[in-house]
N, C-alpha and C positions, 0 to 999 in steps of 0.2 A: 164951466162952473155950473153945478146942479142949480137948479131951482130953488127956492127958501120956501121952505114949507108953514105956513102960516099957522100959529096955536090959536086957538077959540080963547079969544082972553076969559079968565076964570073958569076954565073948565078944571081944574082940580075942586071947583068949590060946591058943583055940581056933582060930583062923585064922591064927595067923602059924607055928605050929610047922608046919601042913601045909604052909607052902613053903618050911623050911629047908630040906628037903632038894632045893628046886631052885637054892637057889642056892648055888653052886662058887666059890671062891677060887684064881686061877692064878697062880703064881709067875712073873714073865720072867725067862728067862737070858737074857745080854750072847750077841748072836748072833754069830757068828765069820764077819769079811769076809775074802771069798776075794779075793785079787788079782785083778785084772781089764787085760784090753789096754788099753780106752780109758778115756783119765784121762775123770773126770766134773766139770766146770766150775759152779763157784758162781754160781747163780742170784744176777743183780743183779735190785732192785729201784729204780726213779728215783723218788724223792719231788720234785715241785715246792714250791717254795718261795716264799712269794711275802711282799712288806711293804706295811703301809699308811703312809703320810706322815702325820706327825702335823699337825694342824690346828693354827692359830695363828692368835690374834686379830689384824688388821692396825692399827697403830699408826695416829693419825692427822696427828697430828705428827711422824711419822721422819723423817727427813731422809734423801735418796736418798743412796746406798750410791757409793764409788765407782769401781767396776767398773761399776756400770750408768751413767755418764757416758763420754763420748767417748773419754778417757782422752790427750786433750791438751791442755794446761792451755794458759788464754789469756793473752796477752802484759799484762802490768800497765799499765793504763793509767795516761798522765802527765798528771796534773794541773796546767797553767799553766795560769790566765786571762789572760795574755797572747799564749798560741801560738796565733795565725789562721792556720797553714797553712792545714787543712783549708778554712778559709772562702776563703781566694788560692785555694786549687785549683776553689773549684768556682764563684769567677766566674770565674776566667780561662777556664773549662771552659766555661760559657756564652757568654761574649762570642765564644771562636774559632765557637762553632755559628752565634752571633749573625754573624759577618762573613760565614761560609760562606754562609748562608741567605742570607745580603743581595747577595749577590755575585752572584746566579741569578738575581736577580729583573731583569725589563726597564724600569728608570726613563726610559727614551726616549733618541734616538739610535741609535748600532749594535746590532746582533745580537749578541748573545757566544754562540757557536758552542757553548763547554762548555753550554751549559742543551740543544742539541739530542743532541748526545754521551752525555749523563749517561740518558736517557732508556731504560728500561727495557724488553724485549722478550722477551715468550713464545715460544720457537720452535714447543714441542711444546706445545699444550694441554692435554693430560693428563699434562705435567710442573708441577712447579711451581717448576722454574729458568727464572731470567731470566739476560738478557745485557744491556749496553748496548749503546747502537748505534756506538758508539766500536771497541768490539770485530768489529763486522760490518762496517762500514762505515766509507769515508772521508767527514770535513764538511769542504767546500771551502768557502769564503764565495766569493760571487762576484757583484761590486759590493756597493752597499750596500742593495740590496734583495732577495736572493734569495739562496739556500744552494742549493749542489750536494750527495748523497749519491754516492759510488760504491762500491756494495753489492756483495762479494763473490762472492758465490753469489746465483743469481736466485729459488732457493726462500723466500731471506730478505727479497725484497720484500715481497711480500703483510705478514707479520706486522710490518714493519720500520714500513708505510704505517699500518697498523690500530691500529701504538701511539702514534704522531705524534698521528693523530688523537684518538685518548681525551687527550692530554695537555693539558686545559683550559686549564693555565696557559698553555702557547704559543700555542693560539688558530692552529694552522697548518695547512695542504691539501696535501701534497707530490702533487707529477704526476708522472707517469712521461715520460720521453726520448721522442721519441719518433723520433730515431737509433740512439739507445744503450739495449738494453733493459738491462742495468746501473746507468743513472742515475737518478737521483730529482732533481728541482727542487723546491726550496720557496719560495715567494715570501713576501717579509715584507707584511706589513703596514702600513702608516704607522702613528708612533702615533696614537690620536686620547683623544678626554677619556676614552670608555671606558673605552681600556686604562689608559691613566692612573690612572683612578678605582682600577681593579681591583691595578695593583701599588702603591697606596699601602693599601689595602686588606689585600693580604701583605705588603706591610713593615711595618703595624699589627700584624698577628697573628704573626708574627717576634719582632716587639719583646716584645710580651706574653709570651712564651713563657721568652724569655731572663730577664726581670722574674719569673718565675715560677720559672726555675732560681735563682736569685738567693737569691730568697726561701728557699727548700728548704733552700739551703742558710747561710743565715741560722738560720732553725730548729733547725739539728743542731749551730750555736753556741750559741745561746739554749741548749736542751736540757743540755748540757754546765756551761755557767755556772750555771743552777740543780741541777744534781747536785753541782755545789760549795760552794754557798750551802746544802744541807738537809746534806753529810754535814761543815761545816766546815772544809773544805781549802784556804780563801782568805779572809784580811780581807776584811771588808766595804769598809776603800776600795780595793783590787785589784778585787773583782768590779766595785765603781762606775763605775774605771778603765776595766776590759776592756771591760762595758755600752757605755759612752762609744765609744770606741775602736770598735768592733763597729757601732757605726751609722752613725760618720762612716764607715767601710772601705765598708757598704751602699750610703749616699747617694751616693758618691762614684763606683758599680760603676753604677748606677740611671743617673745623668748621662752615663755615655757615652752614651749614644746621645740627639742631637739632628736633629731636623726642623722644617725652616722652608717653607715656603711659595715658591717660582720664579714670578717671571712676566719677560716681554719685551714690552718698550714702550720709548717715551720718554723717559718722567719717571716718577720714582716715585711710586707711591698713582694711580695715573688709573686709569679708568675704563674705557679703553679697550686698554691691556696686556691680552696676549695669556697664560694661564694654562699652566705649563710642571709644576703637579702639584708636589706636595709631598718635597721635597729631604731624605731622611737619610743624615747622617753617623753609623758607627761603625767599630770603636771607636775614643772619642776617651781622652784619658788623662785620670786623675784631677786636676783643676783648680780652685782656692781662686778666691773671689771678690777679682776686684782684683789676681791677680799672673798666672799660664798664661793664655793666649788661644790659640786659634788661628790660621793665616791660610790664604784655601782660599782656590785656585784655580779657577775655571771655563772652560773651554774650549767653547766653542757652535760649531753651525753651524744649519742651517733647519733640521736633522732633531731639534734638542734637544740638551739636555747629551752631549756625546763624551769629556770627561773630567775629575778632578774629582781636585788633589791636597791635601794639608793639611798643614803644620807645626805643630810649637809654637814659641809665641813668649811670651817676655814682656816686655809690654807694658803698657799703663793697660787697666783695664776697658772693655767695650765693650759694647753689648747688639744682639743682632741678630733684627730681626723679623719680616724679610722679604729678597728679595734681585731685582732688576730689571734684566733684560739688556735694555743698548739698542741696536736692532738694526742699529748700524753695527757696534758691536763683534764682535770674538772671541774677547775675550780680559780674563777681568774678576778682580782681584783683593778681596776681603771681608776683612777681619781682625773676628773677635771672639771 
């Protein structure tokens, strides 16, 4: 243990009296401002201010707010299981596609000029607008084997030739004049089973297509009938009804379009008839077994079917499985 170091009792009292006397007490007087020329301007100070957002737990069940929705409410849907508009609009909407596409296609006989017209053309390459050739050029037919073009401008040849040719379905070679560098020739083709084969082929994948719009919109009836079966907006025998109702409408859209089988011979069913490629009619109208028929007309020459009209008729049932031009005729009446 260190030593205790002993203090000089009252030696603080011995040190502090030697600096009273240095330290001095000064009274302030209020100093007296002398007016002055230039006023002196009150120093501002800029405090920033700044806030924190408070934090909040996110709900996870809230329900959006509605300012943050679109802010135009949507039209109340009507509830009938009886209303098919939408389902009328969207076969009808298929079957016009359905006749258009059918309309283009070459079942044998004449050329229809519209399938060379409709056909689409690049001027510029490094554009990505097309033109028809309808627009460029005139389609003359000219006899029953060959198509004239008279092309405008001669710069619109080259591209006019280049798109004929890419066009598979036509299967065409256009030449050039060679009086008139303006013209284009195109020679048809005869048909043969090939092409045949090939546009029953696109009248298959037509049909499918339309069967598939069909569908679609089947679907977006269905869908609807059962949003009224789970929230109760319709007896169960209403929806039963509508069900009902909703397929015959189907069946009956599905049935337009029929195809039979063409041949020319003699006698029907032989052996040695000649194969005219497979015949569709659309669109035909909604039709009950045993009352609507149809009755179609045929019009032939060597070159194949040239025309082809259809009525309704009601008449007895009939069933039709085939159809057989005999080659004196030209002129053949079918009813079924």
């Amino acid at each position: 243990m260190p030593p205790r170091i002993q203090l000089r009792r009252n030696a603080l009292a011995h040190i502090l009296p030697s600096s009273r006397s240095s330290l001095r007490l000064y009274q302030l007087s209020p100093r007296t401002l002398t007016p002055s020329t230039t006023a002196i301007l009150p120093t501002l100070s800029l405090r920033t201010l700044t806030t924190t957002p408070a934090l909040y737990k996110k709900g996870k069940n809230t329900a959006p707010r509605d300012s943050q929705k679109t802010g135009t409410k949507e039209a109340p849907q009507e509830w009938d299981p009886e209303d098919f508009s939408a389902l009328r609009a969207g076969i009808a909407k298929a079957n016009d596609k359905l006749a258009a596409d059918l309309a283009k296609l070459r079942t044998g006989g004449r050329f229809n000029p519209e399938l060379l017209e409709n056909v689409r053309v690049h001027l510029d390459k490094e554009s990505k607008t097309t033109h028809r050739i309808a627009e460029l050029a005139q389609v003359i037919p000219k006899g029953g084997r060959s198509v004239m073009l008279l092309v405008g401008e001669k710069d619109h040849i080259k591209p006019i030739v280049s798109a004929i040719q890419k066009a598979k379905e036509l299967n065409l070679q256009p030449v050039p004049d060679p009086h008139n560098p303006s013209q284009l020739n195109v020679p048809l083709p005869a048909p043969t089973k090939e092409s045949r084969d090939a546009s029953l082929a696109a009248a298959h994948e037509v049909g499918e297509k339309a069967k598939a719009a069909i569908t679609a919109a089947r679907g977006v009836m269905q869908k609807k009938l059962r949003q009224m079966e789970i929230k109760k907006l319709a007896l169960p025998d209403e929806l039963k009804r509508a069900h009902k109702d909703m397929e015959a409408l189907v069946q009956g859209a599905v049935a337009e379009t029929v195809q039979f089988p063409v041949f020319q011979g003699e006698r029907v069913s032989c052996d040695d008839n000649t194969s005219l490629g497979e015949f569709t009619l659309a669109p035909i109208p909604p039709m009950k077994a045993g009352e609507a028929v149809l009755e179609v007309v045929f019009e032939v020459d060597v070159n194949g079917i040239l025309k082809v009209t259809a009525t309704r008729e009601l008449t007895i049932e009939s069933h039709l499985k085939q159809v057989t031009f005999a080659s004196h005729k030209r002129h053949l009446k079918v009813v079924f």
